[in-house]
N, C-alpha and C positions, 0 to 999 in steps of 0.2 A: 297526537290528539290531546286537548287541552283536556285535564280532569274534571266531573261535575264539581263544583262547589257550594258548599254549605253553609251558611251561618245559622246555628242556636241563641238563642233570648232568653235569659234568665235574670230574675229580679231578686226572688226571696232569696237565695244560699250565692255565694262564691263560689268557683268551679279550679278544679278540681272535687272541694269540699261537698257539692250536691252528688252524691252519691251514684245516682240515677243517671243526669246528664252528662255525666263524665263515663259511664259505661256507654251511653247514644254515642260521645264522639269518639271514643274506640271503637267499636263497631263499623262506622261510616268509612272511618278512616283506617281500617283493617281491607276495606271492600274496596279502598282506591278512591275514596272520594277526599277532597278539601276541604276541611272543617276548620271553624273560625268560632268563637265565642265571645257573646259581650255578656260581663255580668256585672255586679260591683264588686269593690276590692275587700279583700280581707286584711286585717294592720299588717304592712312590709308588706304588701303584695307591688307589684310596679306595673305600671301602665299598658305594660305589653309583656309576651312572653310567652315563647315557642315552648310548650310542653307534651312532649313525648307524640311530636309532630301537628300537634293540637295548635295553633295559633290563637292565643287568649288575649282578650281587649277591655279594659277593666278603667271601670271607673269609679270616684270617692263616694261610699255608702252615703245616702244620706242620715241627716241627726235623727234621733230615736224618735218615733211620734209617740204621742200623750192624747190623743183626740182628734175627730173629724176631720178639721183643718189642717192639720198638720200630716194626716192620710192623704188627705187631697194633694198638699205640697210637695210629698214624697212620690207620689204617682206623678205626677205633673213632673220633678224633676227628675225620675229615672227614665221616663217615655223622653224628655229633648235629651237627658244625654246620651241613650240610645240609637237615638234617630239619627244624632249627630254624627257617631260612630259606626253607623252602618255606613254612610256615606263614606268613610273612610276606608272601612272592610272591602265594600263594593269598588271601588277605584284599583285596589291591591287584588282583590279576586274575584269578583263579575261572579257572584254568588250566583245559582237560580234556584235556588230551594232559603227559603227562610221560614224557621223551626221558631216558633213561641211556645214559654213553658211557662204556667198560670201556677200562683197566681202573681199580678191580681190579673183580669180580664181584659187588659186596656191596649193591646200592643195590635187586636185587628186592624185598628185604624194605620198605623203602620206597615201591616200587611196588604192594607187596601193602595197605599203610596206605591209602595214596591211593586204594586203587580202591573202599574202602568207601566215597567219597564222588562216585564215579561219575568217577575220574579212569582215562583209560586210557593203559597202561605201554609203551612202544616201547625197543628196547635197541638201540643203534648198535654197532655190534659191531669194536670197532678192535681188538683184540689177543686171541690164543690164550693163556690164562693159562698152562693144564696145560701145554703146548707151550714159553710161556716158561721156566716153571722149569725142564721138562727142557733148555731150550738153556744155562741158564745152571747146571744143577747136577748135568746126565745125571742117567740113568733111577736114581732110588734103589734102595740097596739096603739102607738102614737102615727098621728100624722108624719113627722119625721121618720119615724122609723120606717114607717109602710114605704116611705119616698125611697130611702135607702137600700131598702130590699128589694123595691122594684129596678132601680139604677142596676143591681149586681145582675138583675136576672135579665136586665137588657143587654148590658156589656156581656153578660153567656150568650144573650143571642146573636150581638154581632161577631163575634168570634167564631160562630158556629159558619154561620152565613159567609164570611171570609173565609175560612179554612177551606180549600180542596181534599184536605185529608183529616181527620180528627184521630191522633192516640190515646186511649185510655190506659189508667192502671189496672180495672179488672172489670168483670162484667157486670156490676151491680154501676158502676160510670158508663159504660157502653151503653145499657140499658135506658138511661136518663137522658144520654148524646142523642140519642136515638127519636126518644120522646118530646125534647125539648128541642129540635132542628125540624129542617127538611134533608136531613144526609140519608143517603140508602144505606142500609148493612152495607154494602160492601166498601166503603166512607170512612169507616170507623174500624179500626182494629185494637184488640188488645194487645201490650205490649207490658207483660206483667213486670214488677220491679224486683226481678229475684236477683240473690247474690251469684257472683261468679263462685262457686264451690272448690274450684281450682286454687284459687286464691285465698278466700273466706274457710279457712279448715284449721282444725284444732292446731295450738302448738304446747310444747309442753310448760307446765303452770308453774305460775313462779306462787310461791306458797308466804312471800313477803307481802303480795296483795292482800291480801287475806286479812291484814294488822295484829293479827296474835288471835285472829277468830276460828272455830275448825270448818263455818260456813260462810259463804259468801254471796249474796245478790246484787244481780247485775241490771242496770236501767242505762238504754244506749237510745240520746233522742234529744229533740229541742225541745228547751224548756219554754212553753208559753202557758197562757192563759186557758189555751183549749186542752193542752198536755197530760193534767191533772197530778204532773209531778207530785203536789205535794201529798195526795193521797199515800204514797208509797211513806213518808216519815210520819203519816199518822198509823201504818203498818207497823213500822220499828215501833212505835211507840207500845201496843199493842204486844207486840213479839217479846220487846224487853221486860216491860213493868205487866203488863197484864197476864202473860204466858211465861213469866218469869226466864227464856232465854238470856245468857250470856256467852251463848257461841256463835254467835251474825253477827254480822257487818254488809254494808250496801255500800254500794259504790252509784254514784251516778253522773254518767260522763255524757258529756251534752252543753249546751248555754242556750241563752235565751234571753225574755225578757224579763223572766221569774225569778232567775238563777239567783240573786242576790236575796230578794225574799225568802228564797227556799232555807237558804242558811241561814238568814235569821230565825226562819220558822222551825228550824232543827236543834236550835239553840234555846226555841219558846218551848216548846216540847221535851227536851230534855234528851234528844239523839243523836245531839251535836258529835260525840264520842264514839257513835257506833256508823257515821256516813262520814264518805271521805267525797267530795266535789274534784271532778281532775278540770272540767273548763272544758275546752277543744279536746277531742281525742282524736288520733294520728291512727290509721291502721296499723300499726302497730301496737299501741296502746290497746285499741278496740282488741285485736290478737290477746293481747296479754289475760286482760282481764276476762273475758268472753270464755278462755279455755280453762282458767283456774275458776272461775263462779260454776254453784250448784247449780242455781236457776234462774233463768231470765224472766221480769217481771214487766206486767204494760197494765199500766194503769188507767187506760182510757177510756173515759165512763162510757156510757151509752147516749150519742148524741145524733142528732140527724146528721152530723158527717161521721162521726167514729163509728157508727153502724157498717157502713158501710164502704170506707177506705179501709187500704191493704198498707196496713202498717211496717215502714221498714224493717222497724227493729223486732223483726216478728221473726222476719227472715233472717235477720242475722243470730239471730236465737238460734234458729233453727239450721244453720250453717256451723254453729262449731256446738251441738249436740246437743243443746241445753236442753232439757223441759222449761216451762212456762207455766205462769199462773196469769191471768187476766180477767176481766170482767167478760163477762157473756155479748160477745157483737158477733152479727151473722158473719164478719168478713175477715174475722179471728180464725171461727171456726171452719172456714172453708182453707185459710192457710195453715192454720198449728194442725188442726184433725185434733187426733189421739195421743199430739204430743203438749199438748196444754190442759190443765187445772182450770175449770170455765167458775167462777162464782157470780151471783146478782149485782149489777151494775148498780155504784153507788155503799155496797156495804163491806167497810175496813174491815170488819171483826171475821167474816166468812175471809176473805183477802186474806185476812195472818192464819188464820186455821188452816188454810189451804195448803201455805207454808209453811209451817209449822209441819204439815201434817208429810209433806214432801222428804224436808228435812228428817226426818224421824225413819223414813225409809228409801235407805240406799239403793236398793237392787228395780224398787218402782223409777227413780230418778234416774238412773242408769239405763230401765228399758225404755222410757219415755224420750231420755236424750239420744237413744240408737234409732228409734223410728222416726225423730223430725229430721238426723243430720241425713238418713235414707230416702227418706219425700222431698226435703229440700233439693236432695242431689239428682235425682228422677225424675221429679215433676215441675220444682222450680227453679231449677237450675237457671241463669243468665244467658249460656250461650246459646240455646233453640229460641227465647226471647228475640235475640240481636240479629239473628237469622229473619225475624219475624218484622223487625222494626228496619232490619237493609233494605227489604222485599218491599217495605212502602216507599221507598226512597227509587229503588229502580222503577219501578211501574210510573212513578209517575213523572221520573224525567227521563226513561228511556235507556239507561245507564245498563251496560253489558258487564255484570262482576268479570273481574280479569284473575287470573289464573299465573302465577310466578313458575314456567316450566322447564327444567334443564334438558335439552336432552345432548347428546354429546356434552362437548363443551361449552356449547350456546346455554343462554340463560333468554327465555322467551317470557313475555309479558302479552297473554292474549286469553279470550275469551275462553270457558269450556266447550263450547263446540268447537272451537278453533283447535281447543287441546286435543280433543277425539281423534281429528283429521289428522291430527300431526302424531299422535300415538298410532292409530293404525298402519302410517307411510312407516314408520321407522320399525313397527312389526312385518309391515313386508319386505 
């Protein structure tokens, strides 16, 4: 029997690289299913490329936008090379599940193509679009702008209407799916973004990170415009010259579109000396530094989306033991708990206190970093997630997870009820 097949859509990250999507097609693809991905390339990536059974299909990023039009052109040319390349995926494996993962909103109409061919549409729901623009351009008051914001919260609605299934990252996105569709609860599931814990665990610290500091903070995440990266070097600044510290140092591993300012702006402010930029970081890199840094730091202000999205790098914090210090968002403190430092959104000076105040005691930093690598490992663990995220996959093409069984010498590939029947015969 031919296996169900999958193709995933992804626009913003390259894959493996999206963190998130690349745990989805391990999962599918642990469960017996065919997974295929189109994203764009990352520099040296190649056009295709079987990865750890994963079938990846990749196409040239487009050039960086500056404005409007050139948003427009970049949508425009990742939805035809998309579409182009499904046709191709489809010829090679007769998909019938295709998975879109936002943002931006634009790939329903794609899902609405494909379904004339009995392909059916799931939308991974990782970003609040309408939400983003207002974080990054308040609530307009131009005619333009109103056009704009009505456009995002149209494309949310046909993607909603297209989807037969909707994912979310947490319940405060469920919530809105909810509100802003006609899906029933049972439409929408959460499929929370935690680390695999198995993986994601301390390793021992290499103390050359560090640069000759006897402390170190850690910031793992892209750098954009909504990021508020630079808040954290207006931290240093504060740390070094205002709190007089000369044992910190920051590391902040990540890129974006900011990354190049941020070093200038580490260099205006005078902290050039106490942050080191690594670019890309590799799981192992992330390892490295994650298990030697005191504390992990999110610097993301309170905005109508940072309210309310579940922050990766919260989790990864929280996977190799750190504490945390952050701005006060409801969706912080439903992930960190009691292992994060909350301060008012918006002010550096409480932000380096905070720090400061961490720093100065060992045995709080120690207990704080034992109770998130504990909740991380308990409650947001990855693998009852991926359980979670299979389970919409079978239900809605029918797909019987199979079961790899030895008995004697035979090696059987069948169903668990199939397994029961065949463990009972061989117990009698």
């Amino acid at each position: 029997m031919r296996r169900q097949s999958v193709v995933i859509i992804v626009q913003n990250l390259p894959v493996p690289l999206d963190r998130r999507v690349w745990m989805e097609c391990q999962a599918l693809r642990d469960a017996q299913y065919e997974v295929s991905v189109i994203c764009p390339k990352s520099p040296g990536d190649r056009s295709f490329e079987m990865l750890d059974g994963v079938a990846l299909y990749k196409y040239r990023a487009a050039p960086a936008t500056t404005g409007l039009l050139s948003y427009i052109l970049e949508f425009v040319y990742c939805w035809l090379r998309t579409a182009m390349i499904s046709v191709k995926v489809y010829r090679c494996h007769r998909f019938t599940v295709l998975q879109a993962c936002n943002p931006p909103d634009t790939y329903w109409l794609l899902g609405r193509l494909w379904r004339l061919f009995g392909v059916i549409y799931v939308f991974d729901h990782h970003d609040l679009n309408p939400e983003l623009f207002r974080s990054r351009f308040g609530d307009p008051t131009s005619v333009s702008g109103r056009i704009q914001l009505a456009i995002l919260y149209w494309l949310e609605w046909m993607t909603y209407r297209t989807a037969r299934h909707v994912i979310t990252t947490n319940e405060s996105y469920r919530r809105i799916a909810l509100e802003r569709s006609k899906l029933g609860s049972a439409d929408v599931t959460v499929v929370r973004s935690g680390p695999d814990t198995s993986i994601m665990r301390p390793v021992p610290e290499s103390t050359e990170l560090r640069c000759g500091a006897d402390h170190l903070l850690a910031y793992i995440g892209i750098m954009g415009p909504q990021d508020n990266v630079d808040v954290l070097l207006q931290v240093m600044r504060v740390l070094t010259v205002d709190l007089g510290r000369r044992d910190v140092h920051l590391v902040l591993m990540g890129f974006g579109d900011c990354l190049d300012g941020l070093k200038v702006k580490a260099v205006e402010l005078g902290v050039a000396g106490v942050v080191t930029f690594t670019g890309r970081a590799d799981l192992r890199m992330i390892a490295d530094y994650l298990s030697t840094a005191d504390i992990g730091v999110s610097p993301d202000l309170k905005t109508p989306l940072n309210d309310i999205s579940t922050h990766n790098k919260t989790m990864e914090y929280m996977a190799f033991g750190l504490p945390i210090v952050s701005f006060d968002l409801a969706e912080s403190r439903i992930s960190a708990g009691a292992g994060s430092l909350y301060v008012p959104s918006g002010d550096v000076r409480a932000f380096a206190e905070a720090v400061d105040e961490l720093l100065n005691d060992e045995e709080r930093r120690l207990q704080m970093g034992r109770y998130s690598r504990e909740r991380c490992v308990s409650e947001m663990d990855w693998q009852p997630q991926a359980r979670k995220y299979v389970r919409v996959f079978d239900r809605l093409t029918g797909h019987l997870p199979r079961l790899r069984l030895q008995v004697g010498e035979r090696h059987l590939d069948i169903t668990p009820q199939a397994a029961s029947t065949v463990l009972s015969r061989e117990a009698e």
